[in-house]
C-alpha atoms as a printed R data frame, in Angstrom:
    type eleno elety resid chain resno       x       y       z
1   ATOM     1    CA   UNK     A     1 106.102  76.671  80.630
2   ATOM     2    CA   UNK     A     2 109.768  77.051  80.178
3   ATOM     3    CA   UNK     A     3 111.449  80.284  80.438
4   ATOM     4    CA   UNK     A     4 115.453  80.239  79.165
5   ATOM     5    CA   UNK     A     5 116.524  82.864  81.979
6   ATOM     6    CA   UNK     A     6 120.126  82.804  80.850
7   ATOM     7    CA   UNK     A     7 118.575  84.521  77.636
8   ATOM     8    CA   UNK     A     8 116.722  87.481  79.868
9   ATOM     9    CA   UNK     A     9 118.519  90.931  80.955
10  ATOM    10    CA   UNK     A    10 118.845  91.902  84.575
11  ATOM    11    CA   UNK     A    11 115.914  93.665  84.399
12  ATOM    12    CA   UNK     A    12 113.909  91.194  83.200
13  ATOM    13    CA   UNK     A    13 114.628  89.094  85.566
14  ATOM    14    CA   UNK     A    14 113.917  91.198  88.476
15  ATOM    15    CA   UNK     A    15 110.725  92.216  86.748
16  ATOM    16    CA   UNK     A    16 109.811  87.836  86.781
17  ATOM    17    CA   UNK     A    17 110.890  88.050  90.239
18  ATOM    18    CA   UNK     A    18 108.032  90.440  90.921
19  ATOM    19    CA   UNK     A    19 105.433  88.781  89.067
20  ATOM    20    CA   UNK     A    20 106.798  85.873  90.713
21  ATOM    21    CA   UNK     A    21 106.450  86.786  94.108
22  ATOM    22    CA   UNK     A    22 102.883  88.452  93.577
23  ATOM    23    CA   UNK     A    23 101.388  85.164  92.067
24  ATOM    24    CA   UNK     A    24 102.832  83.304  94.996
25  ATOM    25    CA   UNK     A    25 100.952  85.522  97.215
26  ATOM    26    CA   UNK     A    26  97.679  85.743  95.409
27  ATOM    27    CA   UNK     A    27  98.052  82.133  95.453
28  ATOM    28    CA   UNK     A    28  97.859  82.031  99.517
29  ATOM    29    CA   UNK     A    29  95.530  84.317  99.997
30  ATOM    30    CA   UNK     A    30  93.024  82.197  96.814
31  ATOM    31    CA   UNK     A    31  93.562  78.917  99.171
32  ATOM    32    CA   UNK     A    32  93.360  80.613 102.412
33  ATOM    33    CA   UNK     A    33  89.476  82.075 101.376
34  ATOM    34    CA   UNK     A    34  88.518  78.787 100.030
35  ATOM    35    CA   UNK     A    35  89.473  76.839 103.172
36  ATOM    36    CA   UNK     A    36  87.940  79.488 105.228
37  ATOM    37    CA   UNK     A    37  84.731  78.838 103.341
38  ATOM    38    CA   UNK     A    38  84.856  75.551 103.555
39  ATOM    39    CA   UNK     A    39  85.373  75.434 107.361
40  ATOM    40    CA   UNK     A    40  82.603  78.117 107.510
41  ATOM    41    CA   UNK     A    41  80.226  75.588 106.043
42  ATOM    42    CA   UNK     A    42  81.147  72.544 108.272
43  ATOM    43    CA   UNK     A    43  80.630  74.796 110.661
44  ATOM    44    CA   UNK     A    44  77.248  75.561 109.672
45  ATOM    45    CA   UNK     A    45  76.096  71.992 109.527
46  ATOM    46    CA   UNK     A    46  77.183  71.347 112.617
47  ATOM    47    CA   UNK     A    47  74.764  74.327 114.416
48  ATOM    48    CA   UNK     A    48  77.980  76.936 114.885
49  ATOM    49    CA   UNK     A    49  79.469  79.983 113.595
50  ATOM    50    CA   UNK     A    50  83.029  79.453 113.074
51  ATOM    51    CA   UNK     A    51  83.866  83.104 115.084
52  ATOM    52    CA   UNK     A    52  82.073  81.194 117.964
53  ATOM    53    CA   UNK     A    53  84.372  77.566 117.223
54  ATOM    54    CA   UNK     A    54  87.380  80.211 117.106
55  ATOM    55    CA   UNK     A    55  86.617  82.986 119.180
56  ATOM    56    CA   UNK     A    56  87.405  85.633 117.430
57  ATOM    57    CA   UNK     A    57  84.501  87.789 115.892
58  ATOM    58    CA   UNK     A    58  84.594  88.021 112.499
59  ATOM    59    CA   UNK     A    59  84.229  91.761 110.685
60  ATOM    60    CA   UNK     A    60  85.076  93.099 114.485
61  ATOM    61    CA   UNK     A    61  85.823  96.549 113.888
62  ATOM    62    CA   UNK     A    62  86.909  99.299 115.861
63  ATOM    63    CA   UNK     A    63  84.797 102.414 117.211
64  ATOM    64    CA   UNK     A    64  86.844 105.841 116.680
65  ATOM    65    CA   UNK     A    65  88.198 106.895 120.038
66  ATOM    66    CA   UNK     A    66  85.905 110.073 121.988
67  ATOM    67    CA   UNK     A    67  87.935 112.747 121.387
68  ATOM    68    CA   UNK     A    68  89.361 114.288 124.537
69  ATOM    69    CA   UNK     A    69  91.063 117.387 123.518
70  ATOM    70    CA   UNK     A    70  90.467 120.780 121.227
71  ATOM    71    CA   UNK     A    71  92.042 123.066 119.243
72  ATOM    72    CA   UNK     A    72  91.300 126.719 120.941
73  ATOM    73    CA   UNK     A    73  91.804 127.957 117.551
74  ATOM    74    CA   UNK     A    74  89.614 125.964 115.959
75  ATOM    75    CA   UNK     A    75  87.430 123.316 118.354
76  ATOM    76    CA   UNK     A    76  86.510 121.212 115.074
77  ATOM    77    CA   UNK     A    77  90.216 119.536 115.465
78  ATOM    78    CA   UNK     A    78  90.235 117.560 117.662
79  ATOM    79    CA   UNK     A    79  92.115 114.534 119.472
80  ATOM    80    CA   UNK     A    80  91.853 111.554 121.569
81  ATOM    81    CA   UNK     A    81  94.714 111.367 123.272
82  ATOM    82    CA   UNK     A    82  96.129 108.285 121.665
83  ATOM    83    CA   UNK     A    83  98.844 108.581 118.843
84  ATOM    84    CA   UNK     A    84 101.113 111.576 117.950
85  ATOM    85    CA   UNK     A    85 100.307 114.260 119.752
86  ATOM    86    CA   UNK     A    86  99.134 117.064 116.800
87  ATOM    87    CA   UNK     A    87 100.752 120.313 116.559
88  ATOM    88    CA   UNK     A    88  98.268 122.662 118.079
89  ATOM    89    CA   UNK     A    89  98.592 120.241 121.354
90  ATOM    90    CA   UNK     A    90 102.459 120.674 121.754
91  ATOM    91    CA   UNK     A    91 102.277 124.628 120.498
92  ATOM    92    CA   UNK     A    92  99.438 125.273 123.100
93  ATOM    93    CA   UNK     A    93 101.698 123.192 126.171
94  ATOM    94    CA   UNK     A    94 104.865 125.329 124.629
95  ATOM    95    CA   UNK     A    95 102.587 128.344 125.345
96  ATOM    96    CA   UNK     A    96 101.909 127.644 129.456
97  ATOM    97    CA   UNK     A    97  98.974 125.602 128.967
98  ATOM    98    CA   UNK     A    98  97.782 122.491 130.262
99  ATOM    99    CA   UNK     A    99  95.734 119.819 128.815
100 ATOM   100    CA   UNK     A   100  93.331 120.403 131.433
101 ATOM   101    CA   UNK     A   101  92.844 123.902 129.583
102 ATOM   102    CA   UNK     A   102  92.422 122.247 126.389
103 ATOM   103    CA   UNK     A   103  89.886 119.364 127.146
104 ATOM   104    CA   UNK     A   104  86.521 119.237 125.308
């Protein structure tokens, strides 16, 4: 396929550039499942799992963090302690409180 690209407008071009880019990437991520699959079934004849060959465990997700702190307004909202702190936290320390007052 031959594109004259002298003949295309600015935007045009940047809009090819996209496309471009986006088929380059679907392109990786097309070649990196099919050689995952195919590992995953030399794997298999072999007697192995390839999260065990590689040690990472595949689908590994995450448990939601225990929440450690509530709202006094409202003790639905709640928070774990990691991340931002949320509003009602840093109001409630503003107001003299500590977040011994406001554990769950």
């Amino acid at each position: 396929m031959k594109v004259d690209l002298n003949s295309l407008s600015l935007k045009e071009l940047k809009d090819l550039q996209s496309q471009v880019a986006k088929a380059i990437a679907g392109y990786e991520d097309r070649r990196k499942k099919e050689v995952l699959a195919e590992l995953d079934e030399i794997a298999k004849a072999k007697g192995f799992s390839l999260a065990e060959l590689t040690g990472i465990a595949a689908g590994r997700k995450r448990t939601p963090s225990v929440a450690k702190y509530a709202n006094p307004a409202n003790p639905a909202d709640t928070w774990s302690g990691r991340g931002r702190k949320p509003r009602w936290f840093t109001e409630a320390l503003a107001q003299g409180k500590k977040p011994e007052d406001l554990a769950v």
